[in-house]
N, C-alpha and C positions, 0 to 999 in steps of 0.2 A: 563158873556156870551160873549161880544164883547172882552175880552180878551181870552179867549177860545178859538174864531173864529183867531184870529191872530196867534195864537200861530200853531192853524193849519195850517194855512196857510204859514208860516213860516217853517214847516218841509215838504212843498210837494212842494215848491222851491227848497227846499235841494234835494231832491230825485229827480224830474225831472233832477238838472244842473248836478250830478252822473250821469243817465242815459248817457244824450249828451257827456259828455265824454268819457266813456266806449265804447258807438258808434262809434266814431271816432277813439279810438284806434284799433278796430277789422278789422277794413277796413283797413287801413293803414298796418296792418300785413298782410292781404288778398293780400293787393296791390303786397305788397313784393314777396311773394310766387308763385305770376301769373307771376311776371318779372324772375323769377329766373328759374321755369320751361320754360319757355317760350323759354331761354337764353338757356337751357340745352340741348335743343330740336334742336335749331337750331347748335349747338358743335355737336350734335350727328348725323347729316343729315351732315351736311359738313365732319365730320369723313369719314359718309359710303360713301361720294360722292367717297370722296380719297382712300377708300380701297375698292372698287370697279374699278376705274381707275386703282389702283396698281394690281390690278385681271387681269383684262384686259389687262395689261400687260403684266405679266408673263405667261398669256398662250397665248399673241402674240410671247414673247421668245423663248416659245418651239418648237412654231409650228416654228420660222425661223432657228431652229438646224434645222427642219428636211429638208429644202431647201441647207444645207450644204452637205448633202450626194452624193456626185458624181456618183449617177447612168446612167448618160447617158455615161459617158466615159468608164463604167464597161459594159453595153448593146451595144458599140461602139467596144470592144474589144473583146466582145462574139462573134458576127456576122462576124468579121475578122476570126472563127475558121473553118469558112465553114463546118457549123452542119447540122447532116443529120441525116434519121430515129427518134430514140426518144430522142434522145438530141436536133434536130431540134423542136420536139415537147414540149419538157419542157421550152425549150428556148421560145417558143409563150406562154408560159401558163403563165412563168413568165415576160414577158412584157404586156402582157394583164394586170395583177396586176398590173402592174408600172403605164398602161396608166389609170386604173380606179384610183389609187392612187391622181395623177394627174389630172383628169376629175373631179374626183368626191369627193375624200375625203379632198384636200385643200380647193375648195372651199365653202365646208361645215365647216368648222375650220376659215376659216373666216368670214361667216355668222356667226359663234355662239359666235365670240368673237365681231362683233359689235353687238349684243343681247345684250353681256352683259355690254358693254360700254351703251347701252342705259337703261341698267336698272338698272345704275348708277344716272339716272336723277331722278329716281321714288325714291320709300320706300316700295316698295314690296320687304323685304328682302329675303324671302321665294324663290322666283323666281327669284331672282340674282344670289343665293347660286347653285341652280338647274342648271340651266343655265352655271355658272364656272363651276361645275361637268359635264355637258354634254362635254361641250367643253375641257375637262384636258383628258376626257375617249376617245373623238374622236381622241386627239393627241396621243393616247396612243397605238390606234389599227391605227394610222396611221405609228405608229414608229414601232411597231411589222412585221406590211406589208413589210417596208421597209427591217428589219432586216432578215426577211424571203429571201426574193427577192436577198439581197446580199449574203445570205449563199448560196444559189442556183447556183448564179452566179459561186461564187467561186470554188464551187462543180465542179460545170464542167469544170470549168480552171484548178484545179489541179488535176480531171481525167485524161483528156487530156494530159496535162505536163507527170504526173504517166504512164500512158498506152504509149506517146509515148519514157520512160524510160525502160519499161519494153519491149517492141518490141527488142530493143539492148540485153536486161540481157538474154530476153529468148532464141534468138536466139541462144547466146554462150552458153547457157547450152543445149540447142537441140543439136549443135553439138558434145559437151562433150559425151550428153550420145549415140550420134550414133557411134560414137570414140569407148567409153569404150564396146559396145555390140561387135562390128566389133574384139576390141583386145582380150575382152574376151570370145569369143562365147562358146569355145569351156567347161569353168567352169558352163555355165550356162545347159548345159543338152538338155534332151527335150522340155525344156521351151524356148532356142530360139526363135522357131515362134511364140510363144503369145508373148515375149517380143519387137520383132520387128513389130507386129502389134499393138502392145502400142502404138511403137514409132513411125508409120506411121500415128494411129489415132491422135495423140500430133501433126504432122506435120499437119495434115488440120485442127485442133484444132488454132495452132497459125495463118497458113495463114487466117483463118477468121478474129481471132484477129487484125490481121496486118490492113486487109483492113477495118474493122469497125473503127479503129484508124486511118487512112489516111482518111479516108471520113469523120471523126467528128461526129463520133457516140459515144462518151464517156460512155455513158449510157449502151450500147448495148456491148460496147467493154469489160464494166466491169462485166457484166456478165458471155462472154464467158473466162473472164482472170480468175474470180475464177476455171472454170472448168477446163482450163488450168492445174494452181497452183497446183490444188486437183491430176490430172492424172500423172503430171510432178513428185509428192511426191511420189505417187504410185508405179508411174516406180524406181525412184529411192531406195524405200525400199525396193522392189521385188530386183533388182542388187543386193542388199548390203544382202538379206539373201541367196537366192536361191543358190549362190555358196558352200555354209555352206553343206543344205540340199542335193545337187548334187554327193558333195565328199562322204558322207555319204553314201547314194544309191548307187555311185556309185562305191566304196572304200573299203573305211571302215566296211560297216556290212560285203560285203562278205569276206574279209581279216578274219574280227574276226569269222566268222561262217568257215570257213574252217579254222581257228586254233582250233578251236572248236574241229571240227571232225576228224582233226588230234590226238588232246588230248586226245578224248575221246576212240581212236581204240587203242592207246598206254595203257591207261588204262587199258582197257579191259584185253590186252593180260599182263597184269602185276596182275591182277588177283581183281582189282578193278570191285565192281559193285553200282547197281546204283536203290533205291527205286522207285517201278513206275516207270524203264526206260522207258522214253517216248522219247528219245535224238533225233531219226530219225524222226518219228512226230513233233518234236517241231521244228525241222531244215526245215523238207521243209516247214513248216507253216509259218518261217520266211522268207522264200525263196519268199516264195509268197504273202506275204506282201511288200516285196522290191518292185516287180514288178507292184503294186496295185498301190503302193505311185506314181513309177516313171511315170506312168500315171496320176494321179493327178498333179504331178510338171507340168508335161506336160498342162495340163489345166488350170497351173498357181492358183492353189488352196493353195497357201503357209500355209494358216494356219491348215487347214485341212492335209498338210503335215508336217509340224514343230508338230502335235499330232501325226500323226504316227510315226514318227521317235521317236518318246519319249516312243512308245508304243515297238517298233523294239528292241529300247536300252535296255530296262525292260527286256525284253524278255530274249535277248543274255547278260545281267548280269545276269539273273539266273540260266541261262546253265554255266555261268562261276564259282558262287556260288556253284552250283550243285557238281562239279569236286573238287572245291576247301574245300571246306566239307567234300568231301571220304579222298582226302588227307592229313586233318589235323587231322578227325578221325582214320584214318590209324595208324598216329603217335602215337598216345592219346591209340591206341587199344593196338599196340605190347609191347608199354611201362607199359601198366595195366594187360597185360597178366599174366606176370612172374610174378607180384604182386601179381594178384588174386589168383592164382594158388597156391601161397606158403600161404595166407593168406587163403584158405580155406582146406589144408594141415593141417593150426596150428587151427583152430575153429575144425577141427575134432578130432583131438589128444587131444583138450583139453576138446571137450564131451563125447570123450571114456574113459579117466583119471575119468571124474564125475561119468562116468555109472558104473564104478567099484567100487568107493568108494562107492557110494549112495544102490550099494548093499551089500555092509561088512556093510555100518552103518543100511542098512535098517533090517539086523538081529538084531541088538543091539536097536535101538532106533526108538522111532515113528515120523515119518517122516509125520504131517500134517502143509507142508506150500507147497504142488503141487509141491514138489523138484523133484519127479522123474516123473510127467507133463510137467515139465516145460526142463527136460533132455530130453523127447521124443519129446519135440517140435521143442527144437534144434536139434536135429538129424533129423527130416523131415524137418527144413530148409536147416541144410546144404546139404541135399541130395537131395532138390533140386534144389542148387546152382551148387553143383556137376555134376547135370546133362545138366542144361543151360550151365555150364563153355566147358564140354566136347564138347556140340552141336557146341559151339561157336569156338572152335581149330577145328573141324571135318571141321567144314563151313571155314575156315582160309585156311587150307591143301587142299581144294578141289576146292579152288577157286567161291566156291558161296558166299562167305562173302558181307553182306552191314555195311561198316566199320563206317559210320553215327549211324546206329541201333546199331549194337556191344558197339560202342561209350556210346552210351544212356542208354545200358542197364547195361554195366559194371558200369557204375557213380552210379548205384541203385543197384549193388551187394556190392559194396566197402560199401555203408550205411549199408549194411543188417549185412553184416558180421560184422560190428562196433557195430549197437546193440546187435547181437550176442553174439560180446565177451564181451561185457559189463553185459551182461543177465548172462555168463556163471561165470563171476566175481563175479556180486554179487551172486549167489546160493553157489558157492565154500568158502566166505567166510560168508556165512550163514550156513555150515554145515560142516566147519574144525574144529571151537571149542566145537563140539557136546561131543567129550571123556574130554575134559577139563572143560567142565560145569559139563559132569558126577563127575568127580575128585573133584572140588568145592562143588559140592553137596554132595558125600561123608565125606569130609572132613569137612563141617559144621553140618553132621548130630553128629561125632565122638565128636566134639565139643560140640552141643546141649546137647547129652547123660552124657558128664563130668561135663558142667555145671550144670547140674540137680540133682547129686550126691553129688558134691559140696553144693549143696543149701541141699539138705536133709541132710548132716555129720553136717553144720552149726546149721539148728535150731532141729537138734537130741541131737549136745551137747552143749543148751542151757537148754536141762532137762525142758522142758515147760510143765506144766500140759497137754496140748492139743493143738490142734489148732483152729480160727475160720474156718467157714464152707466156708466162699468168698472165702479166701486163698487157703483150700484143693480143691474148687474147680477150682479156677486156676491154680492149679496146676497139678489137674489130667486134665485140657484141654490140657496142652503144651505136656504132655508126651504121650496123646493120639496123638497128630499133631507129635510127633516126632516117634512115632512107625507107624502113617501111613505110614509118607517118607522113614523109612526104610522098610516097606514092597514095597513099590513103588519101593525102588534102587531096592530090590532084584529080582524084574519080571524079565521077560525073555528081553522082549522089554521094554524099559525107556522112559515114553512121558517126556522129556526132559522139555520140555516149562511149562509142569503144576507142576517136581519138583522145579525148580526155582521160581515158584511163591507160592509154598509152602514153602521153605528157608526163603525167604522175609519176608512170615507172621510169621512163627515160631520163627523169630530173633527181630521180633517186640513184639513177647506175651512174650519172652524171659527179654525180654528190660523191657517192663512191671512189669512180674514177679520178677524180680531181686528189679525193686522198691518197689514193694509190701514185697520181705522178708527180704530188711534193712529197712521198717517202723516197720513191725512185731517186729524184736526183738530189734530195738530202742526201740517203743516202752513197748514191757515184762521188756527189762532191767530197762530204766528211771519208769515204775511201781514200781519193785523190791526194786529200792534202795530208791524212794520218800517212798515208807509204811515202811524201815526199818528206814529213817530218821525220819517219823513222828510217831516212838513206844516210841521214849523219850517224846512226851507230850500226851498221853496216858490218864498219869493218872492225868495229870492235866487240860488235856482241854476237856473235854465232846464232842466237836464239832468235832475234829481232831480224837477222838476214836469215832466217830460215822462213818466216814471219811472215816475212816482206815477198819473199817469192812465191808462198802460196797466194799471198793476198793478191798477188800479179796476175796473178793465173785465174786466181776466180773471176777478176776484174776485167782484163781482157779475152780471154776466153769463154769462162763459164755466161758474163755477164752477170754476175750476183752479184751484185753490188751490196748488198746486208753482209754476206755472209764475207764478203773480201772486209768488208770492215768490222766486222767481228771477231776477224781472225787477225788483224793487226793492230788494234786498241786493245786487244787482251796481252799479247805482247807488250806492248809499252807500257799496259798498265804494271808490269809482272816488274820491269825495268824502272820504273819511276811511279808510284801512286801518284794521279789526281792529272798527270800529263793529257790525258785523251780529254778529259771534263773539261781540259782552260782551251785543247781544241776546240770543241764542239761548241764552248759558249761564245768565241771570238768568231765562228761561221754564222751561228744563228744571229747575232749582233751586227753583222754585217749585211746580213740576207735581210734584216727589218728594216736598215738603213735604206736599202736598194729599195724595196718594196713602199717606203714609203714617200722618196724622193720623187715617182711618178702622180701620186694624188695630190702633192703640193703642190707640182706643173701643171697638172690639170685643174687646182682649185685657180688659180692664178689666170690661167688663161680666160 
């Protein structure tokens, strides 16, 4: 038990001397942490002390630029200008600014920079920062006042400088342009008296000028110097056009309007005329136009007159247009005359030529392609070309001609007559070869008829039992088609176009036909000699005499000469391969020999 007790006692010894140490190190660290903020506190207050001070100084800096600015000896130099009216008044407005600048805005810039020097002592950061910012903004519109003030200033010094430069310039250009009116009065027209009242208003224009510039009115002066500038430019582009427009009025239209009318009576009596002559009308309308303008010049209305004269010019270049037109029509007309004249000469000769033939073929042959429409049409053009061409020489010899109009109208006879002859070309060569298609056509029917003879002497002397019925009926179709075209030649009248297209077909059934009766007696003959070849196994092959009897049958009875030999070449072929092929090439071999034996007799002879 009393060991027990000790033992406990023994570990809560232990535990309390742990506690007291543990204790003493937490403080100790504590300690640490309060010295070090503490420490850090005071670096950072002596910091702000110093950039606060350095605050306060740099917007002591600024503010002592702006005591740099020499405005009293720029407001010292003004007042030496002995200003009057509204430069004397601007001139107060801007030292009123100088003097509130002075009164009022320094030393509130100084107030707000010991502000901020004192709130350098505190730790209201907030209202330190505030405080610099008031005072940096107040130096700012203090510096702006200032820079206002000097611009001002200056303004009016090199007005003044300006205005009493331009007093000299303008005076020598007043006398320039009173010089140039005086030497040139007499180009300027009726416009002299507004141009010297220009230049008399410009003379009390400047004397104003002058004396607002001597009294030190800079402001006033430059007002009236714009208006100057503006009138002085005026006058002088008025000088510089008005002698232009003056000549012109005064000159020149009427120079060109009486050549005009001299041209146009020489014309006349030359035998020239003129669409809508309107020449006298149009002349004194110009006439009085001149004198409209020369009263405007006179009221100095330049631009209103530089239009009309544009409108004058127009005018007298279309009367000159007008003339020059007749006379190059003129040329165009005499030179197309002798043209037209022989070129509708040969369009008639050569519709009277059609009207003739078109009636010798029109008894021979049927004429439906509007040949002799199309002959009548050209005869009622050319006649009535014939009769414009005549109007047009009648109107030539009598002196009424409008040689423009003639001009226009012959350019569209010279086309007519080209389609004309072109129209008359082709018809003439659509019904020259009308006897020669006849001839053609004769002479293919002559042909058709031998070839048909031909073909019947052929399979007559092959001695055929008969014919099939396809055959003879193709045959009696061609020689129907070839008996209708010769009843067609022999009509009175020949529709040309429907024998020609009967030729075509009948040379085609022909073509046909002709194949049809070398298959015919190819095939009778290659029958003929395959049933004579296969009578030698007759009597020893049952197949080939059965072969052979039909083949008989179709040949002399049916007359199918294909199928008789189809049906006995397949036989022999069954009996012997390649038997029927050494027939049929020793026939064709033969049949080329015959065939060609008669063109060597005939090249020979």
């Amino acid at each position: 038990m009393f060991g027990a007790f000790l033992l406990a006692s023994c570990v809560f010894d232990a535990h309390v001397n742990i506690f007291i140490s543990e204790g003493w190190d937490r403080m100790f660290t504590l300690l640490i942490i309060i010295v070090v903020v503490v420490g850090a506190c005071y670096l950072g207050f002596v910091f702000y002390q110093r950039r606060t001070i350095k605050m306060a100084t740099d917007v002591y800096e600024n503010k002592k630029k702006l005591t740099q600015i020499p405005l009293d000896d720029e407001f010292a130099l003004a007042k030496k200008m002995n200003l009057s009216g509204e430069s004397k008044k601007k001139y107060g407005q801007l030292y009123n600014k100088y003097q509130h600048y002075q009164n009022q805005m320094l030393p509130d810039i100084d107030s707000q920079i010991k502000t901020v020097k004192e709130d350098g002592k505190g730790i209201n950061f907030i209202k330190t920062r505030k405080d610099w910012q008031t005072a940096n903004q107040t130096i700012k519109d203090a510096d702006a006042t200032l820079k206002e003030i000097q611009a001002g200033l200056a303004q009016m010094y090199d007005l003044n400088k300006q205005h009493h430069l331009a007093v000299s310039e303008l005076e020598k250009k007043y006398k320039r342009l009173r010089e140039d009116i005086l030497n040139e009065n007499a180009s300027f027209g009726p416009s002299i008296d507004g141009l010297e009242k220009m230049l008399a208003d410009i003379e009390g224009t400047f004397d104003e000028f002058t004396k607002l510039t001597n009294s030190g009115d800079p402001s006033a002066a430059d007002e009236v110097l714009n208006d100057l500038n503006a009138s002085n430019s005026k006058l002088e582009d008025y000088m510089k056009r008005i002698p232009k427009l003056f000549a012109s009025l005064n000159k020149e239209f009427d120079a060109q309007l009486d050549e005009i009318q001299t041209g146009y009576d020489e014309l006349k009596k030359k035998g020239y005329n003129f669409p809508d002559d309107h020449f006298a009308t149009d002349l004194k309308k110009i006439h009085d136009q001149i004198a409209a303008n020369r009263v405007e010049l006179k009221n100095l209305k330049v631009q209103t007159v530089e239009t009309n004269n544009q409108k004058i010019e127009d005018a007298i270049d279309k009367l000159y247009a007008a003339m020059d037109t007749e006379l190059q029509a003129r040329t165009h007309v005499e030179k197309n005359t002798d043209v037209i004249g022989k070129y509708v000469a040969h369009v008639r000769r050569q519709n009277d030529d059609l009207t003739q033939r078109l009636k010798r073929l029109n008894k021979a042959y049927i004429l439906n392609h509007q040949e002799i429409e199309n002959n009548h049409q050209f005869d009622r053009q050319i006649k009535a070309l014939e009769k414009q061409f005549a109007s047009q020489k009648a109107a030539m010899e009598d002196a009424t001609a409008v040689y423009s109009q003639i001009n226009a109208t012959q350019q569209k006879m010279l086309t007519a007559l080209a389609e004309i002859e072109n129209g008359q070309k082709d018809l003439f060569e659509a019904i020259i070869d009308l006897p020669e298609k006849e001839k053609n056509a004769r002479n293919a029917l002559t042909k058709f008829d031998l070839d048909m003879r031909n073909k019947r002497r052929r399979i007559d002397n092959q001695n055929l039992p008969g014919l099939p019925d396809s055959y003879q009926d193709s045959f009696t179709a061609v020689m129907r088609e070839i008996t209708h075209l010769e009843d067609d030649l022999g009509k009175e009248k020949i529709n040309i176009d429907d024998i020609s297209k009967q030729v075509i077909i009948i040379q085609s059934d022909m073509d046909t036909l002709n194949d049809q009766t070398d298959q015919l007696l190819d095939n009778a003959n290659l029958a003929e000699q395959t049933i004579q070849y296969a009578n030698r196994f007759i009597s020893s092959n049952p197949e080939i005499a059965s072969a052979s009897s039909k083949a008989q049958t179709c040949f002399e009875k049916q007359f199918d000469y294909a199928q008789s030999l189809e049906i006995i070449s397949s036989a022999l072929e069954n009996q012997s391969s390649g038997i029927f092929d050494k027939i049929k090439d020793d026939y064709f071999k033969a049949k080329k020999r015959v065939t060609a034996k008669p063109k060597q007799d005939e090249g020979q002879s």
